[in-house]
C-alpha positions, 0 to 999 in steps of 0.5 A: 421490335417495332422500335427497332423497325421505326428507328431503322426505317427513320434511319433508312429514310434519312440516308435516301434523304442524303443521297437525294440531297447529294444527287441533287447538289451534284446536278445543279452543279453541272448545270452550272458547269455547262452553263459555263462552259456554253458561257466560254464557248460564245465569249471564244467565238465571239472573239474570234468573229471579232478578229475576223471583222478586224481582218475584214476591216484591214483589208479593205483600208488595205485595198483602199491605200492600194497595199492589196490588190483589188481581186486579193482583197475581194477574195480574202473578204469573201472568204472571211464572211464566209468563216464568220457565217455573214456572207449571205447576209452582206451579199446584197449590201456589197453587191459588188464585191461578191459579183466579182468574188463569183467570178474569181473564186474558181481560179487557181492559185500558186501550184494550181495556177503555175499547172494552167497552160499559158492560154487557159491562164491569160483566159482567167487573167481576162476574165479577172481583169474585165470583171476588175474595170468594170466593177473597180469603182464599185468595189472601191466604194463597198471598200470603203464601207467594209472598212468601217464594217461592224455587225450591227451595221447590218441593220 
């Protein structure tokens, strides 16, 4: 009898022993899993921010060659070092092409634009206008640094 109790309490500690195991084996496994996964998340969003720094550098030289109007390349800049989460971070170093982005960021486009009376839109026009003379220089040369941007010039 105390044979059998031996035999059965060997035989109940084993299948515990296996379970664990598998338990085991299943969490290290999804451990690796979602070490993956976090692995594809950073490789795909580190893509992305490439492309948007891409984006960036194109529009600069696009606005250097005068394919891209001074005010459509600032806002579209701004806007992408928005998306990439860096705007703050380059603020002071193009200081200029946010000083004019400030000023411009809240005029309305297409539809919202076409809405405007005609005085309110030549008041936006000026005031787009007098912040482009003053600081079209400036955002020029910022233009031709952004063209050339990386994110390790950042240090």
């Amino acid at each position: 009898m105390t044979t059998t109790f031996i035999i059965l309490g060997a035989l109940i500690i084993v299948a515990l022993t296996a379970y664990a195991t598998y338990l085991v084996i299943q969490v290290r496994k999804q451990q690796r899993r979602k070490i993956e996964q976090q692995q594809q998340q950073a490789a795909a969003a580190k893509a992305k921010s490439d492309e948007l720094l891409d984006n960036i550098r194109y529009i600069a030289s696009a606005m250097l060659e005068g394919r891209c109007e001074l005010s459509e390349g600032v806002m579209r800049i701004a806007k992408l070092f928005q998306l990439v989460g860096m705007a703050e971070m380059v603020e002071k170093q193009y200081p200029a092409t946010f000083a004019h982005f400030e000023i411009i960021k809240a005029h309305p486009i297409k539809e919202q634009r076409k809405e405007l009376d005609k005085q309110q839109r030549m008041k936006l026009d000026f005031a787009r206008m007098r912040s482009e003379g003053e600081l079209e220089a400036k955002i020029l040369e910022e233009a031709k640094l952004l063209s050339e941007f990386t994110s390790s010039s950042l240090h």
